[in-house]
Each structure stands twice: as structure tokens, then as C-alpha cells.
C-alpha positions as CSV (number, residue, x, y, z in Angstrom):
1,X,88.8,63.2,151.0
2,X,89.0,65.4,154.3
3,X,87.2,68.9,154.4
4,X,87.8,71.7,156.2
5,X,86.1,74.7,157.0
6,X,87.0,77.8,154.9
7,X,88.4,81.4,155.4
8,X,89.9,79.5,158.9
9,X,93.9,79.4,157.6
10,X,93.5,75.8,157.8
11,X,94.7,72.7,154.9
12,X,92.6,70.4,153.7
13,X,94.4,67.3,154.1
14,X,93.6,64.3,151.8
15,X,92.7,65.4,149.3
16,X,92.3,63.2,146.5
17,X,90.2,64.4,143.5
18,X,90.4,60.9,141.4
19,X,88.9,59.5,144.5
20,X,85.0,59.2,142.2
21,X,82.9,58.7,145.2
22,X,84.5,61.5,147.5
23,X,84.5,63.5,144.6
24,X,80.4,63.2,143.9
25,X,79.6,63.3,148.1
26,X,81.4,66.9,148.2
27,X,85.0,67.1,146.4
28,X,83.5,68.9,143.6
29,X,81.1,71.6,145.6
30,X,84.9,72.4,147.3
31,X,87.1,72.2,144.0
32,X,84.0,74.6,142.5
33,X,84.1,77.2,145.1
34,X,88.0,77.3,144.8
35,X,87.4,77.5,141.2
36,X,85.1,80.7,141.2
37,X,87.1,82.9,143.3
38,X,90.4,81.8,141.8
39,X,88.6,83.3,138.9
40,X,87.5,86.3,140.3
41,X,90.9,87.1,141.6
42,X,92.9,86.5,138.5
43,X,90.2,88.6,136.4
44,X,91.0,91.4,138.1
45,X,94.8,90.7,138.0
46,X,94.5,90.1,134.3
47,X,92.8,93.7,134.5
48,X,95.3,95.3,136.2
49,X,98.4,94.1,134.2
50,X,96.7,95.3,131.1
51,X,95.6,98.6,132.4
52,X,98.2,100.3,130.5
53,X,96.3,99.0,127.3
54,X,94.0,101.6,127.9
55,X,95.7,104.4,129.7
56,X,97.8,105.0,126.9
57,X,94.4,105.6,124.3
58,X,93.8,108.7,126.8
59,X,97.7,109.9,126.9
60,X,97.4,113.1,124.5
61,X,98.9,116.2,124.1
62,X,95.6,117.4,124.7
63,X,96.4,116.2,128.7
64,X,100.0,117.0,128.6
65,X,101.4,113.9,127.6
66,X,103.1,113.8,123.9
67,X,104.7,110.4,123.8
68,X,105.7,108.7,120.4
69,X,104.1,105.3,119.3
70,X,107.1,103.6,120.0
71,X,107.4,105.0,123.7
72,X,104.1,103.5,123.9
73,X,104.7,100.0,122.6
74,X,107.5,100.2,125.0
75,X,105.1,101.0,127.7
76,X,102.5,98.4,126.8
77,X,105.2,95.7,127.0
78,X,106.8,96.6,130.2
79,X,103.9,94.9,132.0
80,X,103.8,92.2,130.3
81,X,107.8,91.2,130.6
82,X,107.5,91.8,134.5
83,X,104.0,89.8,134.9
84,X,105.7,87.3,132.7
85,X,108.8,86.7,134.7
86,X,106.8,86.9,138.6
87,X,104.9,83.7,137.2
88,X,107.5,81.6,138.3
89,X,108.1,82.3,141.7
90,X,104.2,83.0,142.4
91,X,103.3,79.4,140.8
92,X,106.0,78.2,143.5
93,X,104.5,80.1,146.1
94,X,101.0,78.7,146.2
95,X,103.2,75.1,146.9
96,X,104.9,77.4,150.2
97,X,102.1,78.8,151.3
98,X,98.8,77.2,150.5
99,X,96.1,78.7,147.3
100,X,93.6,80.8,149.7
101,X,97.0,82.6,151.5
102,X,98.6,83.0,148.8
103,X,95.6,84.5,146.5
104,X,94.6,86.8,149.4
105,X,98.4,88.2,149.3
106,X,98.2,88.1,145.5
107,X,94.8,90.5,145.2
108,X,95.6,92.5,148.2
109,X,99.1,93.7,146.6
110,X,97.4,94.9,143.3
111,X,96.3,97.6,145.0
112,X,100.0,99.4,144.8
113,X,100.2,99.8,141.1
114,X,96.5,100.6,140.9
115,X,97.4,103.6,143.8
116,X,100.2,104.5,141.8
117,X,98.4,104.7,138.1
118,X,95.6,106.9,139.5
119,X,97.8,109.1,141.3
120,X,100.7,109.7,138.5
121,X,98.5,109.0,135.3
122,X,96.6,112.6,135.2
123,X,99.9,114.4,136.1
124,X,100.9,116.7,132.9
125,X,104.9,116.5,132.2
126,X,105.3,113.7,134.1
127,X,108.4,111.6,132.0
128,X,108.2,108.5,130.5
129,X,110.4,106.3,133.3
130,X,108.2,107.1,136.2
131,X,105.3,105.6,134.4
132,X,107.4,102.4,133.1
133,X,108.1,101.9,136.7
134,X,104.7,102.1,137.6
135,X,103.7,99.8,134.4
136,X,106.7,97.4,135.8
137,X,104.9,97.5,139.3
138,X,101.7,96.3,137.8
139,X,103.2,93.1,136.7
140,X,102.3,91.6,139.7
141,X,98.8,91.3,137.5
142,X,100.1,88.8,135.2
143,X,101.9,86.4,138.3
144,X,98.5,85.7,139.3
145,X,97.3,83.8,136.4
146,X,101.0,81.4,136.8
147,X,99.3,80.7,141.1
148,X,96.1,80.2,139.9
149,X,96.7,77.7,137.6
150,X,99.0,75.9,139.5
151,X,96.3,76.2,142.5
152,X,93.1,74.9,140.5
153,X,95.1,71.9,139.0
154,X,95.9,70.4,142.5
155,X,91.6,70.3,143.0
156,X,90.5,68.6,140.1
157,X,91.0,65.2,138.5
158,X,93.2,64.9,135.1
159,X,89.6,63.9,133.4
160,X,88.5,67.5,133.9
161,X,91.5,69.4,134.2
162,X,91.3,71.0,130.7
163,X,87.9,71.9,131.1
164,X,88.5,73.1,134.6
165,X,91.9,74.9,133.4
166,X,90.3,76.6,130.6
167,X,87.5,78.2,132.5
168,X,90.0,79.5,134.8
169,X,92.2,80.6,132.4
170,X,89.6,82.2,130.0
171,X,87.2,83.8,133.2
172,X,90.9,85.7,134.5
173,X,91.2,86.6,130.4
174,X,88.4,88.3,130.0
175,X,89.7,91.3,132.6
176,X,92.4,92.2,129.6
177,X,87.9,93.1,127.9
178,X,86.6,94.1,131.2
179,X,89.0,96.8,131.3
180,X,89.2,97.6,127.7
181,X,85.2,98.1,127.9
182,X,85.6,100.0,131.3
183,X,88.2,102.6,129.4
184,X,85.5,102.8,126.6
185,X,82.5,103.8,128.7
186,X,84.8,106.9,130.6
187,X,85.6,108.1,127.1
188,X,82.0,107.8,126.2
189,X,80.6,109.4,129.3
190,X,83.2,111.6,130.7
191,X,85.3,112.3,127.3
192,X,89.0,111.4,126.7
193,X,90.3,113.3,129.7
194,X,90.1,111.6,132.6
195,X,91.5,108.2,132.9
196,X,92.0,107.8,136.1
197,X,88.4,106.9,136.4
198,X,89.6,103.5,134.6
199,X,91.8,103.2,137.7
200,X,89.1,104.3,140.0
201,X,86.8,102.0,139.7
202,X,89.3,99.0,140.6
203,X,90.3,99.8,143.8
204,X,86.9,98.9,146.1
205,X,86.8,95.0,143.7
206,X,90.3,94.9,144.4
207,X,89.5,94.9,148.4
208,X,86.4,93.4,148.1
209,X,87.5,90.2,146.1
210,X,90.8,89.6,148.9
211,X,88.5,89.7,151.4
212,X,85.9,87.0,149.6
213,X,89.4,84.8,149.5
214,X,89.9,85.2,153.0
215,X,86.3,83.9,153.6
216,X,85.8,81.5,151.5
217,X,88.8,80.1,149.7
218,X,90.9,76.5,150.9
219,X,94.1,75.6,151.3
220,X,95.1,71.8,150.1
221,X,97.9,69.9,150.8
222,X,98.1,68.7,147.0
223,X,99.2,71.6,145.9
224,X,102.5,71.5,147.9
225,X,105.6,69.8,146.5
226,X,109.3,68.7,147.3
227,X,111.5,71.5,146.5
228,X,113.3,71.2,143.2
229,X,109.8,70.6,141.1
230,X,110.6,73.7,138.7
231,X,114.0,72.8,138.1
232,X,113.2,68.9,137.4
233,X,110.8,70.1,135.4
234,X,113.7,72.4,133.7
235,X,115.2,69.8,132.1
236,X,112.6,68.4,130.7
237,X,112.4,68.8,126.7
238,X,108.5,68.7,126.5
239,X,108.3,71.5,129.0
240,X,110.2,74.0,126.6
241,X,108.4,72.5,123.5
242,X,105.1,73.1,125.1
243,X,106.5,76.4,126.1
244,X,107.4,77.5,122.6
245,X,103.6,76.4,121.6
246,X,102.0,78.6,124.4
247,X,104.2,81.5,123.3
248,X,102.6,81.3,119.7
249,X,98.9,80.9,121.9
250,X,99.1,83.2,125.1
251,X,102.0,85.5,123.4
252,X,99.6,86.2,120.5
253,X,96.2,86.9,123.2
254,X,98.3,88.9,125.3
255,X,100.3,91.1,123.2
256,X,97.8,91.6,120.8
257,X,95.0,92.5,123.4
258,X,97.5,95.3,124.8
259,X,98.7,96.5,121.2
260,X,95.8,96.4,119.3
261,X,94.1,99.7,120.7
262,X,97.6,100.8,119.4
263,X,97.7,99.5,116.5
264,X,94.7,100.8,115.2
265,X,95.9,104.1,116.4
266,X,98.9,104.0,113.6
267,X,97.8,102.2,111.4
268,X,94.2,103.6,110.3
269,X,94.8,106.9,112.9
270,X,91.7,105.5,114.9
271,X,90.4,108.1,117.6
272,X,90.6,107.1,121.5
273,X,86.9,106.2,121.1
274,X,87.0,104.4,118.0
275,X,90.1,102.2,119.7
276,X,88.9,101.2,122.8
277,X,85.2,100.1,120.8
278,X,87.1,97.8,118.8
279,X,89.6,96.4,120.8
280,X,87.4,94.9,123.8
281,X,85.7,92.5,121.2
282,X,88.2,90.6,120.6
283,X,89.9,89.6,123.9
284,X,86.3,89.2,125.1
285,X,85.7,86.5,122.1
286,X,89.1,84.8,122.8
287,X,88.5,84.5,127.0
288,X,84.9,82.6,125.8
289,X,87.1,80.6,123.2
290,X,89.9,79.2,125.6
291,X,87.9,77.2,128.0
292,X,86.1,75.6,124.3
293,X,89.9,74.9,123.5
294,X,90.3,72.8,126.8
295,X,87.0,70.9,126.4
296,X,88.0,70.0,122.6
297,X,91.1,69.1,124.0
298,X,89.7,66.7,126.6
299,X,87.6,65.0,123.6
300,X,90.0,65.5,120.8
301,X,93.5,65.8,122.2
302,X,95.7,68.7,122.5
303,X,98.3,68.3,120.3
304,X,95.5,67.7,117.3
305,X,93.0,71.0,118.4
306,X,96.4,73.2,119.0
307,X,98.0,71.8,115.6
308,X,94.6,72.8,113.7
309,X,94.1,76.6,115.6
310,X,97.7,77.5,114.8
311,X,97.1,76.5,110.6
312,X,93.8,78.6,111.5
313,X,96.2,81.9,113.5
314,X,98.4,81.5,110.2
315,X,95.9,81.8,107.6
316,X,94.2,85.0,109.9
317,X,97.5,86.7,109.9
318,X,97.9,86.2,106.2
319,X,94.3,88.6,105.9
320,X,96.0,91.5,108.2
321,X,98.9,91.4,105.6
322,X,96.0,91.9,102.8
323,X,93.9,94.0,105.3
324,X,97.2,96.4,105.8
325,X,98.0,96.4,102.0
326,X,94.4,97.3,101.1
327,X,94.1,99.9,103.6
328,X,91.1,97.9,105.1
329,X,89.6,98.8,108.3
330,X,87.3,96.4,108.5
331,X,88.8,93.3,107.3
332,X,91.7,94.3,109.3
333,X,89.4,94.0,112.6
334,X,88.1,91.4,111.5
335,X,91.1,89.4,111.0
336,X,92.6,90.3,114.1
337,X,89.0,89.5,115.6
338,X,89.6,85.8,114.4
339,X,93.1,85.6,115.6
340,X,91.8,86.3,119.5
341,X,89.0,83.8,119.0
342,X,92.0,81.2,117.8
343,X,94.3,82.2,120.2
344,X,92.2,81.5,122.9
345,X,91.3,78.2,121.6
346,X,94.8,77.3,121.2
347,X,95.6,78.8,125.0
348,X,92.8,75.9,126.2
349,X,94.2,73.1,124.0
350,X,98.1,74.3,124.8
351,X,97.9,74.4,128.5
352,X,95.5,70.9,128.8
353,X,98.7,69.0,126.8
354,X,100.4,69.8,129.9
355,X,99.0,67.0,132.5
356,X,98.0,65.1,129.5
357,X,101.8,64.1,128.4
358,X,103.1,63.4,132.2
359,X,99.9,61.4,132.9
360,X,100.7,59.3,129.3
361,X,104.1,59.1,130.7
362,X,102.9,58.0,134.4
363,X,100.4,55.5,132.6
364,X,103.6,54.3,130.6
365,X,105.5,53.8,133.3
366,X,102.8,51.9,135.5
367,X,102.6,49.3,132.5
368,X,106.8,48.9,132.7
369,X,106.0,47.6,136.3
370,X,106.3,51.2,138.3
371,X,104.5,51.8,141.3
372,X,101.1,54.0,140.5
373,X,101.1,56.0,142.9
374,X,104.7,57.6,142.8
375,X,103.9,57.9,138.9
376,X,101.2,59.8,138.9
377,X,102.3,61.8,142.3
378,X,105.3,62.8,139.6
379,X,103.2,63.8,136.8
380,X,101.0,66.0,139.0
381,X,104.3,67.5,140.5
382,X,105.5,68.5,137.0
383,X,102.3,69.6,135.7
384,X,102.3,72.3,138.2
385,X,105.9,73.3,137.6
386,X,105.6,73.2,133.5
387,X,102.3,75.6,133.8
388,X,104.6,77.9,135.6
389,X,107.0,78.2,133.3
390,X,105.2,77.3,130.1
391,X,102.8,80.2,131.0
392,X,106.2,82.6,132.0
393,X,107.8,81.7,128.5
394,X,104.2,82.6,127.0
395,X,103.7,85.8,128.9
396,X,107.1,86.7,127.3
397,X,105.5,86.1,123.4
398,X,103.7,88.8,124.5
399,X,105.7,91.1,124.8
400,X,108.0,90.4,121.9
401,X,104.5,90.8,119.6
402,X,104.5,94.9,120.9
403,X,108.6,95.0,120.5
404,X,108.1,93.8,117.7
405,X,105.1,96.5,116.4
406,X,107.5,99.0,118.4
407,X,110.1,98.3,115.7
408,X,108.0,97.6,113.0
409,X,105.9,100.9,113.3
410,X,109.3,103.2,113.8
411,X,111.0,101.8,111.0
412,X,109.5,104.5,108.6
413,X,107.5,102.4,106.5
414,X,104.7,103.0,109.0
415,X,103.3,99.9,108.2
416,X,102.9,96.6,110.6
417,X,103.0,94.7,108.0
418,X,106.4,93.4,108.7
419,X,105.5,92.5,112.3
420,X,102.7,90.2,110.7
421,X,105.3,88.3,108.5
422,X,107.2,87.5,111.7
423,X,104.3,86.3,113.6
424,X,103.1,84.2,110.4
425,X,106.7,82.4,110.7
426,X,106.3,81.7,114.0
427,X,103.0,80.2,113.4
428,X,104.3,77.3,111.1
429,X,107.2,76.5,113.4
430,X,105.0,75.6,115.7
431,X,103.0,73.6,113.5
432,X,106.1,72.1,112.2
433,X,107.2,71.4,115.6
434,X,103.4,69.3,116.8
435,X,103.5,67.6,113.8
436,X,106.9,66.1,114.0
437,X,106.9,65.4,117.7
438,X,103.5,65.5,119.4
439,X,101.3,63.9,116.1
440,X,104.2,61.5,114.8
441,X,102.9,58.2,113.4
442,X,99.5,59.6,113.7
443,X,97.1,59.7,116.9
444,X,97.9,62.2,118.7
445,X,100.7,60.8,121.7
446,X,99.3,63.6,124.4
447,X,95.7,61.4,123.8
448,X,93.5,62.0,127.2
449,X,94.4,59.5,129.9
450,X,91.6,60.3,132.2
451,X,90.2,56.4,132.1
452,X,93.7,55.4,133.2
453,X,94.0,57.6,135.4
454,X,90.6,57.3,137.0
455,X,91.2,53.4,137.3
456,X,94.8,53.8,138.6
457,X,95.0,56.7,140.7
458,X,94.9,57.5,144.2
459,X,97.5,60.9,143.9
């Protein structure tokens, strides 16, 4: 396994993380370092895509702004459909241009819809399109999470890939919290007039963290692949099964973490202050959960953690629909509470499925007589493309949960109940759908193959 120095623009070449003893004399210390600042950079884009979270608690008439709920909702979700959709091409682009480049590029750029909120979002009057443009802008938040992912799965080996995933994935979740508990210490200190001070205080991390990925971050030539991966990996049925599953999982974190500030809001008529105090808890809970998902995965198997957390999501959504009915604040918050703590379990379990199924079907096709190498040089190729657009198809769940609140809380009954029914339905499809494809005949078919891969792999 070659090195190479960092924050140089060169590639590490080699790279080979099953390699056991290159791994223990170095591999890791390199795969960490990656690992923390990919972090660090998709916090702050997770952050920035969810900004709008917050900015609407503070959008009053007492500031000059006197949108409806559903303008809102509308707002909220904008966001998320654009993040959503750039995960695509930004999980190709790490493969173009290399993890470090491309996450340097992908920080720097956040800067523009962070410019743009503090310099419109204190404006009295202004109308409602200019600031979904500015919320479509700030997409470019949620495309980080799609690089990252794809970036962090080239440096480790499948045995520690749904750890290694799930930190990733839960350290860039908790910026959807950091920002949420950024929006309630302005209200606290300064009042429920100013939010560009949220804004504010992003802009020096923002230039502070592209520059720490200039320094210190690597590109590796594992991480590039032949053109074609994504659309090979198109026409793969697991890929859009898996994809349905993270919509349930990263489609519930997401659009709930935006929408429930909001939903407080109409449905108990929960001040700014009492909003943004409840709704950091349970993003923060569900980031800490998701990397817990990935190691029960790892141990347990995905398909068996994720079937188990969605029965779990079901049964929490059922106490919202009693929490609504009974007009009970705090079961209601702590319902939804459970449901980000589940969610990000299920987000951990979800996403390490992914390598686990191509490296069962690489291990499968080894023991028909196929050449190792190729295999699993395949099922790392499709990984990476299947995180892109599993997490794209996810991002989208998102923001079909705050449509659907949009819809369900402008359809005079004033109630989300409705909404809740929906998501419950969703919830035992996919349980239907794991059971009857991933848990069929009983162990779980997306078992961990890190022993086979360890013994049989040099990708």
C-alpha cells in the first residue's frame, strides 16, 4: 500500500485496504485522517442544507415576513429535493477528480448559499421565490454526504466499512443538531430577530475546514472507476430495493429533522424558542444512533438490524397518531424523539447492506470458479455507485415527508395526523419487502463477508 504526502494534489496509488499487514504498518492512520475531515466537511454541509430548518422559526410578521405553513413546508423541502438530486453527479465526481479535490471544491462552494441567506434573509418584503432559489442553491449541502461516502468506502476494508460508514454518515448528521442548537442559542441571547447570526457564524468554519482539506486530505486511486458504474449499477434490482429501504431510513431523519421545528409550530402553536429547544434533540440522538446501526450491522447483519428498527419506526409513529389525538406535547416529542434515534439506526444498518450484498455476490461468484480479483474489484465499483443513488432516492423521502405535512396541515383538518398514517404504511412495506427478499429462508442473505473477503481479496 503506497503513501503519499498530503495537501500535495498527489494520488495515492496502491491502495489496497484488505491488504492486513499494510493496513496495521500505516493504512489505517491514512484511511483515519481521510475519515475525520471527510467528517468535518460533510457536518458542515449537512448544516448548511438544513439551514432553512431554522431560518423559517425566525420568519415572522414581527420581521416582515408573513408566510403560511404551507409556503414554509415548501421552503423546508426545496433543499432537500436539490441536495437530493446533486448526490449523483457529486458521488461520480470524487471517481473524476480524486476525494481531497473534490471535498475542497465541495466546502469551498457552500459559501454561496450561506452569502446569499445572510444577505436576503433579514430583508422585510422580500417574496417567497427569491428565498426558494436561495434554499435551491443550498442543496449543494446535501451532495456532500453522496462524495463523502463514496470517498470513505474506497479507504477501508469491507470488515469495517459499516462501522467506518456509519461514523461518517452520523458525524456529517449531526450538522442538521449543530445548526438547530446554533438557531436556539441566537433566539436565547439575541431574541427571535436576527437570524442571520445563524448564517454568520458559518462562514469563517466554512473557509477554515476547505483549507484543512487542502492540507491534509488524499486522493486514492481506488476510488476512481470505469465510466458506466452508476448506470450498471442502474439496472440492478437490489440497488432500487435498497433504495426504497433508505428512503423509509434517511427520508424519515431528514425530513423530519427539517419539519419538525414546523411541526410543532402547527400543531401545539410552539413559540420560536420552544421549537428550536425541542427539535435539536432528536437529530442529535439519531447522528449518535447511525454509526450504532452500522456496528450492529457488521455483527448482526443489515437486513436483520434494518428489518427490526423499521417494526420499531412503525410502532413510534403509531404513538404520534395517539400523541396528536390526545393533544399531547410530550408524548408527541417523545415519540418523534424515538423515531430519530431509529432512524438513524436504520440509516447505519441500510447503507452497510450495500457492500455487504455485492461482496456475498463477489464471494458467490469466486466459489462458481470466477477470478477474485475482478469480483470483488466489481462489487467495490457498485458499492460506490448504489450509495450514490440509494442515498439520492433517500434524500428524496425527505422531502416527500414535508410535502406531505405541507398537504396534510393545509387540508383544514389542521392535524398531521394523516401524514403519520402514510409514513406508518410505508414503514411495513418495507418490512414486507426485507422479509420476503433479504431474510427469505431465514439467515439473513446480506450476512457480513468480511472473513471472505479478508482471505480472498487483494481489490
Amino acid at each position: 500500500m503506497a503513501d503519499a504526502p498530503a495537501g500535495k494534489g498527489g494520488w495515492l496509488t496502491g491502495w489496497d485496504p484488505e491488504d492486513e499487514e499494510a493496513w496495521k504498518t500505516g493504512g489505517n492512520r491514512v484511511a483515519r485522517r481521510n475519515l475525520v475531515l471527510s467528517v468535518l466537511s460533510e457536518h458542515i454541509g449537512f448544516s448548511v442544507w438544513t439551514m432553512w430548518s431554522v431560518l423559517v422559526l425566525f420568519m415572522s410578521p414581527e420581521i416582515g415576513f408573513s408566510f403560511d405553513p404551507g409556503e414554509k413546508f415548501l421552503l423546508v423541502a426545496t433543499p432537500t429535493v436539490v441536495g437530493s438530486l446533486l448526490r449523483l453527479p457529486y458521488s461520480y465526481a470524487v471517481t473524476r477528480f480524486g476525494g481531497r479535490n473534490w471535498t475542497v471544491f465541495a466546502t469551498g462552494i457552500l459559501l454561496v448559499p450561506a452569502l446569499l441567506a445572510l444577505y436576503f434573509v433579514q430583508r422585510p418584503g422580500t417574496p417567497l421565490w427569491v428565498f426558494l432559489a436561495i434554499g435551491a442553491v443550498a442543496g449543494v449541502g446535501g451532495g456532500n454526504f453522496a462524495s463523502s461516502m463514496t470517498n470513505i468506502t474506497a479507504f477501508y476494508p469491507q470488515r469495517h466499512q459499516g462501522w467506518a460508514l456509519g461514523l461518517n454518515a452520523g458525524g456529517g448528521n449531526l450538522g442538521v443538531a449543530a445548526i438547530q442548537l446554533i438557531g436556539l442559542a441566537v433566539i436565547s441571547l439575541a431574541g427571535n430577530a436576527h437570524p442571520s447570526y445563524v448564517v454568520a457564524v458559518y462562514l469563517p468554519v466554512i473557509v477554515a475546514t476547505a483549507l484543512l482539506a487542502a492540507w491534509k486530505m488524499d486522493n486514492v486511486d481506488a476510488v476512481r472507476t470505469r465510466p458506466g458504474a452508476q448506470r450498471e449499477a442502474a439496472r440492478d434490482r437490489d440497488t432500487w430495493r435498497i433504495a426504497v429501504l433508505y428512503m423509509g431510513t434517511f427520508g424519515s431523519f431528514i425530513g423530519y429533522g427539517v419539519a419538525f421545528g414546523l411541526v410543532l409550530q402547527n400543531e401545539f402553536g410552539a413559540t420560536p424558542l420552544e421549537a428550536v429547544g425541542y427539535t435539536f434533540l432528536g437529530p442529535f440522538l439519531g447522528s449518535f444512533s447511525r454509526p450504532l446501526g452500522g456496528r450492529l450491522a457488521d455483527r448482526l447483519g443489515g437486513a436483520q438490524v434494518s428489518f427490526w428498527t423499521f417494526l420499531g419506526m412503525g410502532a413510534g409513529t403509531l404513538v404520534l397518531v395517539v400523541a396528536a389525538a390526545a393533544n399531547s406535547f410530550a408524548l408527541f416529542v417523545g415519540g418523534f424523539t424515538a423515531l430519530f434515534v431509529l432512524s438513524g439506526l436504520g440509516n447505519g444498518s441500510t447503507y452497510k447492506m450495500i457492500p455487504a450484498v455485492f461482496a456475498r455476490r463477489a464471494e458467490a461468484s469466486i466459489t462458481s470458479g470466477g477470478d477474485a480479483n475482478e469480483a470483488f474489484a466489481r462489487a467495490r465499483r457498485l458499492t460506490g455507485a448504489v450509495i450514490a443513488i440509494a442515498g439520492a432516492i433517500g434524500g428524496l423521502g425527505g422531502a416527500a415527508i414535508n410535502l406531505a405535512f405541507k398537504f396534510s396541515y393545509t387540508d383544514g383538518s389542521g392535524s398531521g395526523i394523516p401524514a403519520f398514517l402514510g409514513f406508518l404504511a410505508y414503514y411495513v412495506l418495507c418490512m414486507v419487502l426485507i422479509r420476503t427478499v433479504y431474510l427469505r429462508g431465514g439467515p439473513s442473505r446480506d450476512e457480513n463477508t468480511a472473513r471472505t473477503a479478508k482471505e480472498t481479496t487483494r481489490v
